[in-house]
C-alpha positions as CSV (number, residue, x, y, z in Angstrom):
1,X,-73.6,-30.1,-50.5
2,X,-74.3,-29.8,-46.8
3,X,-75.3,-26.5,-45.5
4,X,-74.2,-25.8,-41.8
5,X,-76.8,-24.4,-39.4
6,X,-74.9,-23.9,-36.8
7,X,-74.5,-19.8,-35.5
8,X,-71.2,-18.3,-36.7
9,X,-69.2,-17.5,-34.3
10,X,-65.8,-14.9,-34.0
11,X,-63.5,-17.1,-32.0
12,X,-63.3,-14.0,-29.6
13,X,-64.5,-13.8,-26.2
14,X,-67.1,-11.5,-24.1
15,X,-67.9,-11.5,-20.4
16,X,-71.3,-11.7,-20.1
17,X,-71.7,-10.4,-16.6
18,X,-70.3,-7.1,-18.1
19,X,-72.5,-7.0,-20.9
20,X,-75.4,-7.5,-18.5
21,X,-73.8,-4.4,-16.0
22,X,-73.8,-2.1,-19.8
23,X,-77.0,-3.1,-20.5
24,X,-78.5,-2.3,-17.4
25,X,-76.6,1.5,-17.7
26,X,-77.9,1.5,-21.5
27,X,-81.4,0.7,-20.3
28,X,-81.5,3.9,-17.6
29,X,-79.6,6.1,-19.8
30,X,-82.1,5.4,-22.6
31,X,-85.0,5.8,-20.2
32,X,-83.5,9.0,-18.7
33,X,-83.6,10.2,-22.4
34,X,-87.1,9.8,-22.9
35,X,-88.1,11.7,-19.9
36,X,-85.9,14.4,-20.4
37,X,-87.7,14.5,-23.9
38,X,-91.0,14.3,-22.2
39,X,-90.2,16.6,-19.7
40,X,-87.5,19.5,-20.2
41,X,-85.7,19.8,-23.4
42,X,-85.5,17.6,-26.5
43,X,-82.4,19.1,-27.5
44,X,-80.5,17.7,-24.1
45,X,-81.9,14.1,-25.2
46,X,-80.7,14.2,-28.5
47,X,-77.0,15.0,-26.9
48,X,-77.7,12.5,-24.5
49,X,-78.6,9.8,-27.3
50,X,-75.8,11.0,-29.3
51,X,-73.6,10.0,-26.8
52,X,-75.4,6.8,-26.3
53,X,-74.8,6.3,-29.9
54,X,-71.3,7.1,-29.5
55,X,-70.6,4.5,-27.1
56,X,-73.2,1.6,-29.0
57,X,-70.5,2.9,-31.8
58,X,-67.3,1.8,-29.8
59,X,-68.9,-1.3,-28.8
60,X,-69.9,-2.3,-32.3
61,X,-67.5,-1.6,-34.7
62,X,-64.4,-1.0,-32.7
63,X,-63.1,-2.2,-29.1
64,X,-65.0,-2.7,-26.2
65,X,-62.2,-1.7,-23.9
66,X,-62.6,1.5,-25.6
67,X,-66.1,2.3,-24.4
68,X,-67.1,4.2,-21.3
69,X,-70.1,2.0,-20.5
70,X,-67.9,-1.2,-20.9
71,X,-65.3,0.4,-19.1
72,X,-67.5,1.0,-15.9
73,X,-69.0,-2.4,-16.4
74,X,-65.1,-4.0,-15.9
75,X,-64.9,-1.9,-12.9
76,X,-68.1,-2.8,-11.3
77,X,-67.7,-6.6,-12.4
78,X,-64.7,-6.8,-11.2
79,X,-65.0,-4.8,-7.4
80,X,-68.5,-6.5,-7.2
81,X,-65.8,-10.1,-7.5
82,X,-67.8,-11.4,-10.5
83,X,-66.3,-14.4,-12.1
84,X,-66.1,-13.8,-15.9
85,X,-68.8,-15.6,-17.7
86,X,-67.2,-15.9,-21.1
87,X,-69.5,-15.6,-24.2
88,X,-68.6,-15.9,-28.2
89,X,-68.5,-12.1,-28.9
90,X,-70.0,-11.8,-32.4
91,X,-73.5,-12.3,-31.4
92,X,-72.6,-9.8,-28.9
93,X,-71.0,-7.1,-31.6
94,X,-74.3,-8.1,-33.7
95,X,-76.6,-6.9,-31.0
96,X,-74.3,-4.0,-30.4
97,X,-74.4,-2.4,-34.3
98,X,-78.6,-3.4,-33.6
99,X,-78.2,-0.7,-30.8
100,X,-76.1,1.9,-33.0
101,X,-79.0,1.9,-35.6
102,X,-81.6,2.5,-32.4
103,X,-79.9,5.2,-31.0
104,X,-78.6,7.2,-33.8
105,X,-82.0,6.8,-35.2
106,X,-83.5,8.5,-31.9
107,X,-81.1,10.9,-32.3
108,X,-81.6,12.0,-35.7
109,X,-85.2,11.9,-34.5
110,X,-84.9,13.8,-31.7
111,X,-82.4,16.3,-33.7
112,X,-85.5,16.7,-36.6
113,X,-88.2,17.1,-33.8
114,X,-89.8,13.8,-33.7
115,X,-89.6,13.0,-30.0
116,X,-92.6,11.1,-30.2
117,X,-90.8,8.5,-32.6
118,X,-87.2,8.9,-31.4
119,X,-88.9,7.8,-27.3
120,X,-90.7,5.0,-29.4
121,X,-87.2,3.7,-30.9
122,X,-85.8,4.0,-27.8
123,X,-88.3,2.1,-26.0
124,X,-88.0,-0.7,-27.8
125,X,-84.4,-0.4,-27.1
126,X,-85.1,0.0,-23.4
127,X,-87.0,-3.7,-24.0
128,X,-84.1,-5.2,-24.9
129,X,-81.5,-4.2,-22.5
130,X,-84.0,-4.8,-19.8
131,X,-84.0,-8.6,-21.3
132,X,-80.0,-8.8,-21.1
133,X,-79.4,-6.9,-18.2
134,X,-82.1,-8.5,-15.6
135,X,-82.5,-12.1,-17.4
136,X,-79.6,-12.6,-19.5
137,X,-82.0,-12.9,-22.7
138,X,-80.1,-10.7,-25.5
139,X,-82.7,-10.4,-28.4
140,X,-80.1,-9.4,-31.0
141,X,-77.9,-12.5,-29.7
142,X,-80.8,-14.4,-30.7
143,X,-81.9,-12.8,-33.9
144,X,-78.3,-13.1,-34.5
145,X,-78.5,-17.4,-33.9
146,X,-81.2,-17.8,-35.9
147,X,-81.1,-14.9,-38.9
148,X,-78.3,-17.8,-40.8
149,X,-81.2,-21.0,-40.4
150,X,-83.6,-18.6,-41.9
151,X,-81.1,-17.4,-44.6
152,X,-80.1,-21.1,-45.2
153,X,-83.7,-22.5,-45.5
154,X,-84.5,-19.7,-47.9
155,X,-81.8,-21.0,-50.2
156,X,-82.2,-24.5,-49.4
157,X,-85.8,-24.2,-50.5
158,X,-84.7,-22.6,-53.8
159,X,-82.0,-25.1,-54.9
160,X,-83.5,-28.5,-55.4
């Protein structure tokens, strides 16, 4: 019995330029977050991540089309004359439920009083989009290619 390696993929389609554009608005929204944390009032960055998480939500488990941040993205990709650089979408909806569990963990966080850990979660997440929106690199894209080799190997190894 062969087992594929090969990344699963949706059949749909994603335009990477505008997953760049929301990345780049998740990465200063997230960072606006942690220095209104830092700065003025935890209870405006747990709003402010909550609607984060709201939009990570659409993006993830709905339609893109649906989400504000997307939404601006097709505007700005499209006025800035982008040509669509079309990408299999699951390892894009992959990284996008990754982000959900980032930001409503900062926002629980930040709702329970632990800015300190909610600005950590949201660094990390601040990481990331900085990777896809200024180099293209998407980190849950790529946990998302390789999480089935490792899952594979694992039961490879324990079927001989």
């Amino acid at each position: 019995m062969a087992v594929s390696l090969a990344c699963p993929i949706s059949g749909n389609q994603r335009d990477n330029n505008v997953a760049r554009v929301v990345a780049g608005f998740s990465l200063l929204i997230a960072a606006v977050v942690v220095l209104i944390a830092q700065f003025a009032s935890v209870g405006v960055a747990a709003l402010i991540s909550g609607l984060l998480t709201i939009d990570f939500a659409i993006r993830a488990f709905f339609k893109p089309k649906y989400s504000p941040l997307a939404t601006v993205g097709r505007a700005l990709t499209s006025g800035l004359g982008l040509k669509p650089k079309m990408v299999d979408g699951a390892p894009k909806i992959f990284a996008a439920r990754i982000g959900f569990l980032f930001t409503i963990s900062s926002t629980l966080l930040f709702a329970l009083g632990q800015a300190p850990a909610a600005s950590v979660v949201l660094g990390i997440l601040v990481v990331c989009a900085f990777l896809e929106s200024a180099f293209s690199f998407c980190l849950g894209c790529w946990v998302y290619s390789i999480l089935p080799k490792g899952v594979a190997s694992a039961l490879s190894k324990g079927i001989n």
